[in-house]
C-alpha positions in Angstrom: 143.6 -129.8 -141.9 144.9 -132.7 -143.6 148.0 -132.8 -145.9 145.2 -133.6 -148.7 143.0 -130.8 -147.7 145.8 -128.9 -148.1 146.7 -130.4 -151.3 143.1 -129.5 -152.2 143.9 -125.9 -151.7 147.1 -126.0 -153.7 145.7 -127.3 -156.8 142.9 -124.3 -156.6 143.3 -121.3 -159.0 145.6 -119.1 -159.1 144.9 -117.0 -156.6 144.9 -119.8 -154.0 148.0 -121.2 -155.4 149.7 -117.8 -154.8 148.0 -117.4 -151.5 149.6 -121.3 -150.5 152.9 -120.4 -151.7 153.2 -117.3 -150.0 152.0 -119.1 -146.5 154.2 -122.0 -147.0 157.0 -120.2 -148.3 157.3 -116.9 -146.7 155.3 -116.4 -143.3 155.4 -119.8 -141.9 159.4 -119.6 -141.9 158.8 -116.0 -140.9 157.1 -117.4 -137.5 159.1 -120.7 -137.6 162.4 -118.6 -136.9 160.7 -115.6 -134.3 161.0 -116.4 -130.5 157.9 -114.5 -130.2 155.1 -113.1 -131.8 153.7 -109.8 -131.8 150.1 -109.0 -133.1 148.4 -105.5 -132.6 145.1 -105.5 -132.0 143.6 -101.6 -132.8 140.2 -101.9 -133.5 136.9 -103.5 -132.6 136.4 -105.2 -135.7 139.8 -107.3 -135.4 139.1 -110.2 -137.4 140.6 -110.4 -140.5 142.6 -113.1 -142.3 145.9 -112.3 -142.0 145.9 -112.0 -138.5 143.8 -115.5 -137.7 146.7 -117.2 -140.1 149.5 -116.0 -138.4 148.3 -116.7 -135.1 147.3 -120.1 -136.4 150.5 -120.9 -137.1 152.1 -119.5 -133.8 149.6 -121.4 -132.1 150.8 -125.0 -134.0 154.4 -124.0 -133.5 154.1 -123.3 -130.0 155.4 -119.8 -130.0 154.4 -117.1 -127.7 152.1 -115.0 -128.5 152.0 -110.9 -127.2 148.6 -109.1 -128.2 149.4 -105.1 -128.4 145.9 -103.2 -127.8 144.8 -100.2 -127.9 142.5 -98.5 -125.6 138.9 -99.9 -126.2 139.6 -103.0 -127.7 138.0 -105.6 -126.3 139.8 -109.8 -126.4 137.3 -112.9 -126.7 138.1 -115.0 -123.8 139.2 -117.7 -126.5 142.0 -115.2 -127.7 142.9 -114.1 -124.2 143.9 -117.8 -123.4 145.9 -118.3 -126.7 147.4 -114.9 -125.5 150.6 -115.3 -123.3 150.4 -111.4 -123.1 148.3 -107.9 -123.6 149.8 -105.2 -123.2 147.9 -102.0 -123.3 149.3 -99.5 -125.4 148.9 -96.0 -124.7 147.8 -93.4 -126.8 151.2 -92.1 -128.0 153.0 -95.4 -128.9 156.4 -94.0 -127.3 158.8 -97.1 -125.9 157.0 -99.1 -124.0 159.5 -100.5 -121.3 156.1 -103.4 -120.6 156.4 -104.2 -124.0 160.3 -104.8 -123.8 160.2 -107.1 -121.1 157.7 -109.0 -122.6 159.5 -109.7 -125.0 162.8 -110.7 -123.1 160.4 -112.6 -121.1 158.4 -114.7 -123.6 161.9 -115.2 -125.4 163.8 -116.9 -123.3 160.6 -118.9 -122.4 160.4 -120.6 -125.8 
């Protein structure tokens, strides 16, 4: 998207000026700053906004991505290459010693 597509979107109503803001503002520093990011993934009907913006952006900024599943849920072979990791998450959500070293992992990667 181009800085005037962008621009475009800015100078919408107020509910996409709010929506900009809130993007440019407060999540994309959010990401900007993480070494990794997390997204859970708990149902078959996983597409939703908020999760295809923030992976947007970890995809532009590079970062590493870690997909937390649930039993069931099935990955488009698109998302499983953006994916640096799924984890499969068991019933109970206890620690997950996986999901730790992951993290420490994908971290020190980036």
């Amino acid at each position: 998207m181009s800085e005037s597509e962008f621009e475009h979107i800015h100078s919408g109503g107020p509910g996409m000026r709010r929506i900009y803001a809130h993007l440019t503002h407060r999540v994309k520093p959010i990401i900007e700053q993480s070494a990794v990011v997390i997204v859970i993934l708990d149902s078959s009907d996983n597409v939703n906004a908020k999760l295809a913006v923030e992976l947007g952006l970890a995809m532009l900024l590079d970062k590493p991505i870690i997909a937390l599943i649930t039993p069931g849920v099935c990955i488009s072979d698109k998302l499983s290459r953006l994916i640096d990791s799924i984890i499969q998450l068991q019933p109970a959500y206890g620690h997950n010693a996986e999901l730790t070293r992951e993290i420490k992992r994908l971290a020190r990667v980036s």
